[in-house]
Each structure stands twice: as structure tokens, then as C-alpha cells.
MMTF fields as JSON, N, C-alpha, C and O atoms, coordinates in Angstrom:
{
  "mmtfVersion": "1.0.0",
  "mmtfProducer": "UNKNOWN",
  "numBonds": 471,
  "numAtoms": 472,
  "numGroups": 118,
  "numChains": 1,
  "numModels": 1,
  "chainsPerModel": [1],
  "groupsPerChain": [118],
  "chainIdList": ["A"],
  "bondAtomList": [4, 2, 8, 6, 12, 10, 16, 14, 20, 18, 24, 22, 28, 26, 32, 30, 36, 34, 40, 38, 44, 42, 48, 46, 52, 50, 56, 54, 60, 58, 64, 62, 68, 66, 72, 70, 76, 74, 80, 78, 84, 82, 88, 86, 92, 90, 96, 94, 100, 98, 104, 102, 108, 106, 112, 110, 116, 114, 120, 118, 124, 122, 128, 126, 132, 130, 136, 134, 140, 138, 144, 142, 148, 146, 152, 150, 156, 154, 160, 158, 164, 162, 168, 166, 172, 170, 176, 174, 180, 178, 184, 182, 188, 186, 192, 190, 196, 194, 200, 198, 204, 202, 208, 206, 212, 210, 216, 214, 220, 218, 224, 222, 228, 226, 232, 230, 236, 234, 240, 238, 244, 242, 248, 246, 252, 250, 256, 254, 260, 258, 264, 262, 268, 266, 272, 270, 276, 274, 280, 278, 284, 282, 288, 286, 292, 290, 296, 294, 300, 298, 304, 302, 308, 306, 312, 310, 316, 314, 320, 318, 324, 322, 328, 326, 332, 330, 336, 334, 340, 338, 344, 342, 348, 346, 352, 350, 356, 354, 360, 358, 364, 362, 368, 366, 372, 370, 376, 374, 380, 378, 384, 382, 388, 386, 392, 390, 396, 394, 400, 398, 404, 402, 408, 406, 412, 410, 416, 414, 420, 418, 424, 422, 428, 426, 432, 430, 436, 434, 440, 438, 444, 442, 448, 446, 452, 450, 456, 454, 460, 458, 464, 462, 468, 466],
  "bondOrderList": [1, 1, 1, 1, 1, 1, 1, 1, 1, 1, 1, 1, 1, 1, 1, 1, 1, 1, 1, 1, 1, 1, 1, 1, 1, 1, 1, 1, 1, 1, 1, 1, 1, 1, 1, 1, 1, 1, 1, 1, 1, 1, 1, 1, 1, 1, 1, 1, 1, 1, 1, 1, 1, 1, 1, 1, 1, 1, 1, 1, 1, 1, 1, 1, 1, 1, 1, 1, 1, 1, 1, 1, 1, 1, 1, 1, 1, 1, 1, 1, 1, 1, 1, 1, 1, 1, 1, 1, 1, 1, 1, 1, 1, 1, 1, 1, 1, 1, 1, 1, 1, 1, 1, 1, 1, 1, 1, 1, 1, 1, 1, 1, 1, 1, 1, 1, 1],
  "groupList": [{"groupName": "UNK", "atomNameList": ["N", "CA", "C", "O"], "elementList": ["N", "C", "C", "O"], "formalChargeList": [0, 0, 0, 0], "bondAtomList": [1, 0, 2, 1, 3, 2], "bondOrderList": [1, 1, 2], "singleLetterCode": "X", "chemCompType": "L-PEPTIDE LINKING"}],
  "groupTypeList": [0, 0, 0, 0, 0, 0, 0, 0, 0, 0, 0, 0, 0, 0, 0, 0, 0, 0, 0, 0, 0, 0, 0, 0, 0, 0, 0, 0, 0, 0, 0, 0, 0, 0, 0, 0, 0, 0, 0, 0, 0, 0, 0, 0, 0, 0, 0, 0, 0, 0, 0, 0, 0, 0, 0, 0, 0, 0, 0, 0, 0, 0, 0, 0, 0, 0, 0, 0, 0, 0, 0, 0, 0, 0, 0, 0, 0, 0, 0, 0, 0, 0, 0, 0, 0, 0, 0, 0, 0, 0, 0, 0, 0, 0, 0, 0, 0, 0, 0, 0, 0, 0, 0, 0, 0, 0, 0, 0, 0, 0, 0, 0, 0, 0, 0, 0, 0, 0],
  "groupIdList": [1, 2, 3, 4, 5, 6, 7, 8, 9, 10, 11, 12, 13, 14, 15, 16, 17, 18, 19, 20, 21, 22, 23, 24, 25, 26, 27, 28, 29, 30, 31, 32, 33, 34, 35, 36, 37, 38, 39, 40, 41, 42, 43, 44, 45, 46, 47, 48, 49, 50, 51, 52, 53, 54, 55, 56, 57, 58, 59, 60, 61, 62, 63, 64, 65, 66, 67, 68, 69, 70, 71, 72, 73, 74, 75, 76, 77, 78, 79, 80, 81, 82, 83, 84, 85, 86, 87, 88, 89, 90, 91, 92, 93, 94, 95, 96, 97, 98, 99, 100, 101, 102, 103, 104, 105, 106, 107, 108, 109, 110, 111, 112, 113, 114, 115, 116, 117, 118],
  "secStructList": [7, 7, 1, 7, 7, 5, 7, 7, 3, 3, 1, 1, 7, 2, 2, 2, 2, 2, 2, 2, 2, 2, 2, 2, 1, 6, 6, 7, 3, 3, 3, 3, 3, 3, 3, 7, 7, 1, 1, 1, 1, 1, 7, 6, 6, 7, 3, 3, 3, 3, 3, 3, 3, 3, 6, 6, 3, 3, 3, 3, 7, 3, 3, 7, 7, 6, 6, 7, 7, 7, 7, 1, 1, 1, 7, 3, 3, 7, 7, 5, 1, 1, 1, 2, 2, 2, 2, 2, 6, 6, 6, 6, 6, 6, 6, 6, 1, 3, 3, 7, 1, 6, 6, 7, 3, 3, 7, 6, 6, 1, 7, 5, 3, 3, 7, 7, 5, 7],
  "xCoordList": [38.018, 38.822, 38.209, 37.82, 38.122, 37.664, 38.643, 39.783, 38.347, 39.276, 39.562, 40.397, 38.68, 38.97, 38.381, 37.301, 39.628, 39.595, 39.834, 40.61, 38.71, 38.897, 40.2, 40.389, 40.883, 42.045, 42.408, 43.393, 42.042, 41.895, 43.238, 44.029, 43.925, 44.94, 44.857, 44.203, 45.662, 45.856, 47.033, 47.894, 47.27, 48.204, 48.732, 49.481, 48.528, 49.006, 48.352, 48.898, 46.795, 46.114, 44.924, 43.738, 45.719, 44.673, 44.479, 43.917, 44.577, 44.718, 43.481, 42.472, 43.708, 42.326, 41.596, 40.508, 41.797, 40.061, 39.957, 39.048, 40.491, 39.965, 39.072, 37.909, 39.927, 38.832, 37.665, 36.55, 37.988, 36.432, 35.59, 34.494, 35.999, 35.138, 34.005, 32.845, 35.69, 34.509, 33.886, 33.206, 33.985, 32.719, 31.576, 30.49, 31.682, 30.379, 29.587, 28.611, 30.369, 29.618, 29.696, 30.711, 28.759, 28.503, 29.374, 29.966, 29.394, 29.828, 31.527, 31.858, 32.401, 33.31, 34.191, 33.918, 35.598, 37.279, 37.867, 37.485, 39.473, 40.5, 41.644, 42.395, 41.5, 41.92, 43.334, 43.829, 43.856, 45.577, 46.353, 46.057, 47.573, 48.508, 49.421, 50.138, 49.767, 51.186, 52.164, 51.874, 53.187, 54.332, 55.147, 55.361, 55.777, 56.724, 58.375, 58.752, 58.726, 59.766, 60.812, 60.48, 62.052, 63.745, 64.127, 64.355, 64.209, 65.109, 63.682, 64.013, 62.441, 61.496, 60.718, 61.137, 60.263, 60.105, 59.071, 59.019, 58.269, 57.685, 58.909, 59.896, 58.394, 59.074, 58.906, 57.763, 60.403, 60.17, 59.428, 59.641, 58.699, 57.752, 56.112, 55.032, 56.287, 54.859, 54.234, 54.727, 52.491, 51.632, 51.949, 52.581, 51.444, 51.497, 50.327, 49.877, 49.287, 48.514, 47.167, 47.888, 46.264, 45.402, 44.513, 44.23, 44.174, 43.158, 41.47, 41.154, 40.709, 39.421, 38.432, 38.896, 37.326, 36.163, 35.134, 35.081, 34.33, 33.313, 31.871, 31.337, 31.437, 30.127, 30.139, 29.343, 31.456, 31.663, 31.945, 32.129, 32.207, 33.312, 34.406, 34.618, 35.23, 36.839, 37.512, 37.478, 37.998, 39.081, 40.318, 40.575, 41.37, 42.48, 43.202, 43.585, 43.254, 43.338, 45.353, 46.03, 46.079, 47.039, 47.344, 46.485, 48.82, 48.914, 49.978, 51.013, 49.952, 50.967, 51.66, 52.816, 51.247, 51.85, 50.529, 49.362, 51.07, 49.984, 50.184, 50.103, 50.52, 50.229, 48.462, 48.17, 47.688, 46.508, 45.826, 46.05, 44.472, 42.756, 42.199, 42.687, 40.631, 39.487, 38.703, 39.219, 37.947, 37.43, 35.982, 35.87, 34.8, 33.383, 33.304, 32.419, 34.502, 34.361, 34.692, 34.483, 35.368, 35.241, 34.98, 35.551, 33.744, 32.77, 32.505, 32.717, 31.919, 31.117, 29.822, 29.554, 29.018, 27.274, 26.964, 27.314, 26.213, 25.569, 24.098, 23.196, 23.929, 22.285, 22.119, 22.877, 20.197, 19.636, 18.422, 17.994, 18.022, 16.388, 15.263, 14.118, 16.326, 14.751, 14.978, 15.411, 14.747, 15.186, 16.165, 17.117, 16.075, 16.672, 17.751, 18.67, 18.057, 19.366, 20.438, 21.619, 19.741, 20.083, 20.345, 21.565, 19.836, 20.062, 21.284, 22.146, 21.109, 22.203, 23.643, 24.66, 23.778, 25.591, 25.394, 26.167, 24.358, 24.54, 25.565, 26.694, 24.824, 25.002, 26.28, 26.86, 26.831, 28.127, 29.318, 30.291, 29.053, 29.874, 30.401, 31.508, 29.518, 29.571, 30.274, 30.659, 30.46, 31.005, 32.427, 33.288, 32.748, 34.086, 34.314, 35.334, 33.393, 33.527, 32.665, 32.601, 32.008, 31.149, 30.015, 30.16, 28.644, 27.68, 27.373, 27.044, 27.515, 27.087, 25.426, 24.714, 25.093, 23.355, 23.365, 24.3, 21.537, 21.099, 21.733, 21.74, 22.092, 22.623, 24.289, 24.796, 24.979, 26.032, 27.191, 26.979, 28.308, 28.981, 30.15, 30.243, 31.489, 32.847, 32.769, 32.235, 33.833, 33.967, 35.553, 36.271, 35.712, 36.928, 38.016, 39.107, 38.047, 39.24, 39.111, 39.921, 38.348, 38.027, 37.448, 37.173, 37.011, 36.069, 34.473, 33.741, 34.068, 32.778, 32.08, 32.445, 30.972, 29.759, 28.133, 27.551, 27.396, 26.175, 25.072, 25.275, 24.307, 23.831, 22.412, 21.776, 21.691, 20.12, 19.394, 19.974, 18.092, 17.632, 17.296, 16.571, 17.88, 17.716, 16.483, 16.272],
  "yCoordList": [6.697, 5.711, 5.434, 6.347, 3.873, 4.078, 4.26, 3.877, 4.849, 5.469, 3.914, 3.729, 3.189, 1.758, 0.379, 0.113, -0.161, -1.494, -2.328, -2.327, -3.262, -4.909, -5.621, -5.489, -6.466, -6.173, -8.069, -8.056, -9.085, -10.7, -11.221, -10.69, -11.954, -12.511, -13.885, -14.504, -14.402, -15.685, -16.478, -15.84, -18.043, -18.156, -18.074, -17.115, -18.717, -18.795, -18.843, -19.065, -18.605, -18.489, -17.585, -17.839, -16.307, -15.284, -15.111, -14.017, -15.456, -15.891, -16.464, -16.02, -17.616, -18.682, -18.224, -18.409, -16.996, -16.814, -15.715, -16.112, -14.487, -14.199, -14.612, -14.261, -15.513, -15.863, -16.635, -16.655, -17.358, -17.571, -17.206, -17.524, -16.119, -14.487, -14.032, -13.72, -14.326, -13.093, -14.344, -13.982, -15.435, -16.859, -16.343, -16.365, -15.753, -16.141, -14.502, -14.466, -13.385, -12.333, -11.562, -11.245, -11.354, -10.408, -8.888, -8.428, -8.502, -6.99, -7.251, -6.116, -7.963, -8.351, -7.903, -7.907, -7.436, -7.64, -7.711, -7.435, -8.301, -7.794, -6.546, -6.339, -5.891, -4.122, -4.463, -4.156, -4.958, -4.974, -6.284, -6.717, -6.584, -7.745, -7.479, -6.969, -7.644, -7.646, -8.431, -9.066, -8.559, -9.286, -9.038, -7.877, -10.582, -9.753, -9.687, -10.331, -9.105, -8.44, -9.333, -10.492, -9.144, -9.632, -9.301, -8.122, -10.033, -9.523, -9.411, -9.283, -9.434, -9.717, -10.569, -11.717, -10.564, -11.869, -12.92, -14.081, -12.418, -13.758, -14.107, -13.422, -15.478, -15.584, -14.772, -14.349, -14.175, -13.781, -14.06, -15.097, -13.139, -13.137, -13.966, -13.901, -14.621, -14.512, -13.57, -12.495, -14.049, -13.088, -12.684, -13.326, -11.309, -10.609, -10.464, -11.234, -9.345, -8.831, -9.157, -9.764, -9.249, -9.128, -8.217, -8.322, -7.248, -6.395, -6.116, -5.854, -6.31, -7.332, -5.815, -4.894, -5.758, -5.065, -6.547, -7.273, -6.826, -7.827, -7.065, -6.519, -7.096, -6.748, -4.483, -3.608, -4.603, -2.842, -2.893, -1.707, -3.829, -3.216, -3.833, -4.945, -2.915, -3.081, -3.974, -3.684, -4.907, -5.399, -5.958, -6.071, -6.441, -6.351, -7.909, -7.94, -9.086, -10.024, -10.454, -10.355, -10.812, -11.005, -12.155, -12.903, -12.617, -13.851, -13.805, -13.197, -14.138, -13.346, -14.801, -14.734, -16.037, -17.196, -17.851, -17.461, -18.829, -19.444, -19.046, -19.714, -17.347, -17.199, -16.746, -16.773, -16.389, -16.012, -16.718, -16.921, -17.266, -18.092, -16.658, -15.575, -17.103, -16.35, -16.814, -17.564, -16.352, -16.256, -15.811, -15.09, -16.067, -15.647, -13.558, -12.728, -13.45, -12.446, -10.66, -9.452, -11.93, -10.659, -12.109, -13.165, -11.406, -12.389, -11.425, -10.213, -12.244, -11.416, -11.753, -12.808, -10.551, -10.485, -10.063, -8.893, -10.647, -10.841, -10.341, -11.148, -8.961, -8.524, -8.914, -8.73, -9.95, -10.566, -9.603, -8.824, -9.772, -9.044, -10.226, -10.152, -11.557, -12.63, -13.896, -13.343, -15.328, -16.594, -17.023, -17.739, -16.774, -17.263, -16.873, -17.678, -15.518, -14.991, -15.708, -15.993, -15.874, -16.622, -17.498, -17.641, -18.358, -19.725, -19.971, -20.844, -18.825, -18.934, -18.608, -19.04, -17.854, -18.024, -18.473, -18.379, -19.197, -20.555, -21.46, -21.797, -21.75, -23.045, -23.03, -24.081, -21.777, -21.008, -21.143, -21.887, -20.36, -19.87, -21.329, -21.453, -22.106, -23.537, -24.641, -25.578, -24.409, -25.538, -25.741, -24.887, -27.011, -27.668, -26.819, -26.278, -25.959, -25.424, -26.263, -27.483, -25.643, -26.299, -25.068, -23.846, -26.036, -25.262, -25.691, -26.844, -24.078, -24.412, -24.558, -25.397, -23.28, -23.285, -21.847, -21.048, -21.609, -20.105, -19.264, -18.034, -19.744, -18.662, -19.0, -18.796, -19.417, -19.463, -20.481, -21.55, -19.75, -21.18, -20.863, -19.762, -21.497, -21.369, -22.018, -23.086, -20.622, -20.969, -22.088, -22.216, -22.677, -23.519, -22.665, -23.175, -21.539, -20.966, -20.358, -19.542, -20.68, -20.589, -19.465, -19.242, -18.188, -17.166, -17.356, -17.579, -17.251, -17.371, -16.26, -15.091, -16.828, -15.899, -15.916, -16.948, -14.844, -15.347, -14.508, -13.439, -15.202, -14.323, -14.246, -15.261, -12.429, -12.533, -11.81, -10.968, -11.872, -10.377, -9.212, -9.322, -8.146, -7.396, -6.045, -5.042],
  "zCoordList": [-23.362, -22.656, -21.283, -20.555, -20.888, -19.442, -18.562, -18.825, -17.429, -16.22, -15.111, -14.226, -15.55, -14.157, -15.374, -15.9, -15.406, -16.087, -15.039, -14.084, -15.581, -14.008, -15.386, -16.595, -14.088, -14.363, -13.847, -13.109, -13.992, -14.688, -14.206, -14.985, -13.369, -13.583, -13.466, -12.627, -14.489, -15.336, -14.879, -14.273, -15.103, -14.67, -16.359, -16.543, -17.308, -18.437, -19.473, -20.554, -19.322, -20.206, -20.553, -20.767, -20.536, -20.857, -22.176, -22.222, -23.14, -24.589, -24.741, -25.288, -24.128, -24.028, -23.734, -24.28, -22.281, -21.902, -23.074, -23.804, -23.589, -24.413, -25.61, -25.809, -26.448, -27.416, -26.761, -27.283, -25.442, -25.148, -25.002, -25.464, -24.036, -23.949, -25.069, -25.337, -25.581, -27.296, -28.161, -29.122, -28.012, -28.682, -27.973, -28.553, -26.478, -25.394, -26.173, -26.923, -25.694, -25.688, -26.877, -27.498, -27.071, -28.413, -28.631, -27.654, -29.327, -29.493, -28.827, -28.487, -28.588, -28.128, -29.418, -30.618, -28.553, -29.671, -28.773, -27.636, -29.273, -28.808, -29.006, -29.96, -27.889, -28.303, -28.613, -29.698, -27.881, -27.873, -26.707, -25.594, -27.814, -26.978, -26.749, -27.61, -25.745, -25.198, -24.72, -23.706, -25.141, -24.971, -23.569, -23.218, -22.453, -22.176, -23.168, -24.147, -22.73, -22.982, -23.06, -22.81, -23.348, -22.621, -21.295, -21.025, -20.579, -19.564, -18.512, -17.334, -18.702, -17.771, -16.56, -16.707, -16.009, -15.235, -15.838, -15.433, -16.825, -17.524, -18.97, -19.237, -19.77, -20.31, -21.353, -21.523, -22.692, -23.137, -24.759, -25.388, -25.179, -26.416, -25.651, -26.238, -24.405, -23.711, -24.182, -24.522, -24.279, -23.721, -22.629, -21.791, -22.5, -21.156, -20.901, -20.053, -21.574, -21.364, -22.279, -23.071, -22.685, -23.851, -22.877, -21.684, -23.901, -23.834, -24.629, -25.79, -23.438, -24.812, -24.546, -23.873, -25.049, -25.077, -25.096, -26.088, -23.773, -23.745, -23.86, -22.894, -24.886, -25.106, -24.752, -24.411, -25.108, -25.028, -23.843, -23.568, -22.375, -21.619, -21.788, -22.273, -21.287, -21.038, -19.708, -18.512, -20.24, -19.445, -20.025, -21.224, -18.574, -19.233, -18.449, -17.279, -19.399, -19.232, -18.815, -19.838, -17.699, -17.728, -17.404, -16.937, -17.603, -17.672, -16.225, -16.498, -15.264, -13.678, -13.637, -13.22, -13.954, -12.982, -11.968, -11.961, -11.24, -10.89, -8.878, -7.848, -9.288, -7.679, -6.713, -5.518, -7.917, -7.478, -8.39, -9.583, -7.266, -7.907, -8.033, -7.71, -8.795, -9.173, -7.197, -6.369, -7.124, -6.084, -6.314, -7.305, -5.624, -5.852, -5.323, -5.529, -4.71, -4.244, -5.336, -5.437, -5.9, -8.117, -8.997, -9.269, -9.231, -10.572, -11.637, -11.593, -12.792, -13.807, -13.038, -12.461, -13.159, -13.382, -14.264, -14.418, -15.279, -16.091, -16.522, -16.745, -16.621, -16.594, -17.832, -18.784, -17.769, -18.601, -18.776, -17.925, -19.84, -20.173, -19.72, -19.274, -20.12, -21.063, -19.605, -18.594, -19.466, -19.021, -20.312, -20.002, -21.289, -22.804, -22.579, -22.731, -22.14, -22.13, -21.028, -21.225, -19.972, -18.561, -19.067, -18.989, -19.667, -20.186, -20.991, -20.9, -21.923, -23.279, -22.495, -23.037, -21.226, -20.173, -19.444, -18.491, -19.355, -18.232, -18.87, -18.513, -19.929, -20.809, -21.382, -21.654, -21.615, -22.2, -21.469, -21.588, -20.782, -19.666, -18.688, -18.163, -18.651, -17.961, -18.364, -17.665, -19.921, -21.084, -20.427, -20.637, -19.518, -19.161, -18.718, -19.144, -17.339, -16.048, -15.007, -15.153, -13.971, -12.858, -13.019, -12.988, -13.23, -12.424, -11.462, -11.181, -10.365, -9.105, -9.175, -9.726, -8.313, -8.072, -8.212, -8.157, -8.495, -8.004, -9.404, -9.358, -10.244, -11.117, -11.262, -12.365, -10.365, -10.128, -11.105, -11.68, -11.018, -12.275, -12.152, -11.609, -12.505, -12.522, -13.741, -14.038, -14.885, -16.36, -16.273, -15.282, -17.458, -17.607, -17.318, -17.576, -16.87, -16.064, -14.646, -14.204, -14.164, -12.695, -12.45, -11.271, -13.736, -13.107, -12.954, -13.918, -11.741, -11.441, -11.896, -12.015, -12.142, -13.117, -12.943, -13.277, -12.448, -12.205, -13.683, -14.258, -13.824, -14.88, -14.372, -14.088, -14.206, -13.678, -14.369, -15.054, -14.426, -15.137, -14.173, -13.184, -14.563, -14.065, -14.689, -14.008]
}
């Protein structure tokens, strides 16, 4: 089990970014969903939570409301072997988002992503 999951908040569509997620990156599932509840502050039978494995790591996708953006200051980085690889989440990751520059990009849900080889 990992001890520190990055931890995604959504306003209503962590669903979406999941399966986008797992179209982009290989070795990808979804571990587990969660509902809220009755009597909770989202609505009830919402997603709450989805829990993905992206390429064998762990995170944990929630759906909070539309009180917090993605910010450049928590991104994905992306270690590449090849330019092919760079290319292939540029091109991905970018589909009805913004590429910035330098590597840089905001996916169709506002998380920014740089992909380099390392």
C-alpha cells in the first residue's frame, strides 16, 4: 500500500479525468469508487472519490465542488526515455486542453503537465 497518495480535487468530474487518465497512460486501473452518502454534503449516490493506479502510481481523484483550481504549482511530470514519448503526452494530454511552451500543457481539466526525458 502506498503511505502518501496525491490527492486531485475536482469540481465534478473526477470520473472523466479518470477514464482519461487511463486512455493516456499505460499500466493504468481504477482501484475503487466512492459514493457520497445520505445526509452528506455532496449530492447523494455522487461520485466522491475514484481511486486510479496511473501507470502503477496511486492517486485519489475527488469530486469537492468548484472551490479549488489546479495550479502549475502541483503538476504531473512526466519522465520520458525517447522525444516519441514526449510527443505521444504532449499530443495526449493536450487534446481540448492548452499547450503552453517548454514542455508545458493544461489537460481538459485544468491539470498542468510537463513531460521530459529524464
Amino acid at each position: 500500500m502506498t503511505k502518501i497518495t496525491p490527492f486531485l480535487w475536482f469540481d465534478s468530474q473526477a470520473m472523466d479525468a479518470a477514464n482519461f487518465y487511463l486512455s493516456v497512460f499505460p499500466n493504468s486501473r481504477i482501484t475503487e469508487v466512492l459514493h457520497y452518502p445520505e445526509g452528506s454534503p455532496g449530492n447523494a449516490g455522487q461520485v466522491m472519490t475514484v481511486g486510479v493506479e496511473l501507470d502503477g502510481n496511486a492517486f485519489t481523484l475527488f469530486n469537492g465542488g468548484p472551490l479549488y483550481k489546479f495550479t502549475y504549482a502541483t503538476s504531473f511530470y512526466i519522465h520520458c526515455s525517447t522525444q516519441d514519448q514526449i510527443d505521444y503526452f504532449w499530443e495526449k494530454l493536450s487534446e481540448n486542453g492548452q499547450k503552453i511552451e517548454c514542455g508545458w500543457l493544461m489537460d481538459r481539466f485544468g491539470v498542468p503537465s510537463m513531460a521530459d526525458c529524464t
